[in-house]
C-alpha positions in Angstrom: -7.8 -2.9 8.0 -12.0 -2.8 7.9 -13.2 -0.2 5.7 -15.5 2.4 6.6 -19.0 2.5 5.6 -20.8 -0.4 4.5 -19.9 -3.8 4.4 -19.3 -5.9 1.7 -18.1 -9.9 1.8 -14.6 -8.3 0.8 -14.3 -6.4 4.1 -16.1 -8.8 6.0 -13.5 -11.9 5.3 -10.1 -9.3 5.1 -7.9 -9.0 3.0 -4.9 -11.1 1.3 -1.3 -10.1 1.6 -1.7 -9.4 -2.5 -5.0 -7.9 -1.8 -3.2 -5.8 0.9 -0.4 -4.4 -1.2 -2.6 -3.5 -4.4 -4.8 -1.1 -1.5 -1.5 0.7 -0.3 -0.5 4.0 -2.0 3.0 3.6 -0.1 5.1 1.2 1.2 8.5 2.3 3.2 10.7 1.3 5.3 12.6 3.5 8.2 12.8 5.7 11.5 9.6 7.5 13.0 11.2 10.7 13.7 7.8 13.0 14.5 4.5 12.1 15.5 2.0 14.9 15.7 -1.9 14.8 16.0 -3.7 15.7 12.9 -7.1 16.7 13.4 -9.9 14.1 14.8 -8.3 10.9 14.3 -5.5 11.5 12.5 -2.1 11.9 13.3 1.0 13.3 11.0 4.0 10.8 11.0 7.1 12.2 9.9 9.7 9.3 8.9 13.6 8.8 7.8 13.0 6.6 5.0 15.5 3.8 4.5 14.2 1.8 1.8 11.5 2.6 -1.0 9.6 -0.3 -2.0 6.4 1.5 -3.1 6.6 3.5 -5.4 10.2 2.4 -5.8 11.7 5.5 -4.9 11.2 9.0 -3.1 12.5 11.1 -1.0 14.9 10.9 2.3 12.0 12.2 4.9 8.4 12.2 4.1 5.2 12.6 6.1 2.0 10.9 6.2 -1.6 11.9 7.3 -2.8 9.0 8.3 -5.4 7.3 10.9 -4.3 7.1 14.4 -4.5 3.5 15.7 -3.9 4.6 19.2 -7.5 6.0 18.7 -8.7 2.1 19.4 -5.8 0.6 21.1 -3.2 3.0 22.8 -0.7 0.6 22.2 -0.6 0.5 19.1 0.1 4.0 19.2 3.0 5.6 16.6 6.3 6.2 18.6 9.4 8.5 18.2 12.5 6.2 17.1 10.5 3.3 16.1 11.7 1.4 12.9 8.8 0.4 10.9 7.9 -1.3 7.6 4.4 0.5 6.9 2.1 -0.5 4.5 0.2 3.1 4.1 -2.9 2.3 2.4 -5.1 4.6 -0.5 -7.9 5.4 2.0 -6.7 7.8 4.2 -9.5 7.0 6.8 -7.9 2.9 6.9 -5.2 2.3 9.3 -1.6 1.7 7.9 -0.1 -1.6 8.4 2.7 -1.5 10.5 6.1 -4.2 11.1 6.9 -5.4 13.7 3.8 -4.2 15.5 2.2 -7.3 14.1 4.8 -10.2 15.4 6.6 -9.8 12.1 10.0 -9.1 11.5 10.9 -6.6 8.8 13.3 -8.7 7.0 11.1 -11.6 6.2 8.3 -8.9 5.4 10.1 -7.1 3.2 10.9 -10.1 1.6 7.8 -11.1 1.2 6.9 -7.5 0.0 9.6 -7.8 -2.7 8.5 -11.0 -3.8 4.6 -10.0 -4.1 4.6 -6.7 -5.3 5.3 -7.1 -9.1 2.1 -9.9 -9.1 -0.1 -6.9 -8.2 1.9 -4.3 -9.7 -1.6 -3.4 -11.6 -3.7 -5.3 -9.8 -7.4 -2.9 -8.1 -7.8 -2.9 -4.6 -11.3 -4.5 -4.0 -14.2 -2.3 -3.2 -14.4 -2.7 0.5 -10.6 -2.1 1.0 -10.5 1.8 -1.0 
């Protein structure tokens, strides 16, 4: 995820896992049932949510505004029916994370996930990541 704007050496070297978890409003796991453009850049993601992992709970269906990656890579475009573990971050303008789009399976992620989140359960996201 760079940020937009200026740079800073936070954006510049990237950020942690930690670092990336703190910087994410959301974190869910489930179906992409709706995918919708949203304005310039921007598409609206409808999902079935399976698993809550940030907050810890929330509704059955929810829908995102968020940055459409497809905007610099087509194929990383949001797809009908895919099963994703996404990492939606505070900045609406950033890109959410996305499993497996990354090489990473969503088990071990979510693990990992589990196992991080209460270390940054108050933890700021740095400057060059909001």
């Amino acid at each position: 995820m760079a940020a937009s704007g200026g740079s800073s050496v936070e954006s510049d070297r990237g950020q942690t896992f930690p670092e990336l978890l703190a910087c994410s409003s959301v974190i869910v796991e489930g179906t992409l049932k709706d995918v919708r453009p949203a304005g310039e850049g921007h598409v609206q993601v409808t999902m079935s949510v399976d698993r809550w992992l940030k907050p810890r709970n929330g509704v059955v269906t929810v829908t995102f505004d968020l940055a459409d990656p497809a905007v610099s890579d087509p194929v990383e475009a949001y797809r009908e029916g895919d099963h994703v573990l996404m990492l939606v971050p505070s900045n609406r303008d950033h890109l959410a994370t996305t499993f497996p789009f990354q090489g990473q399976e969503i088990p071990a992620t979510r693990d990992r996930v589990i196992r991080t989140l209460p270390g940054v359960a108050n933890a700021e996201c740095p400057d060059g990541f909001r």
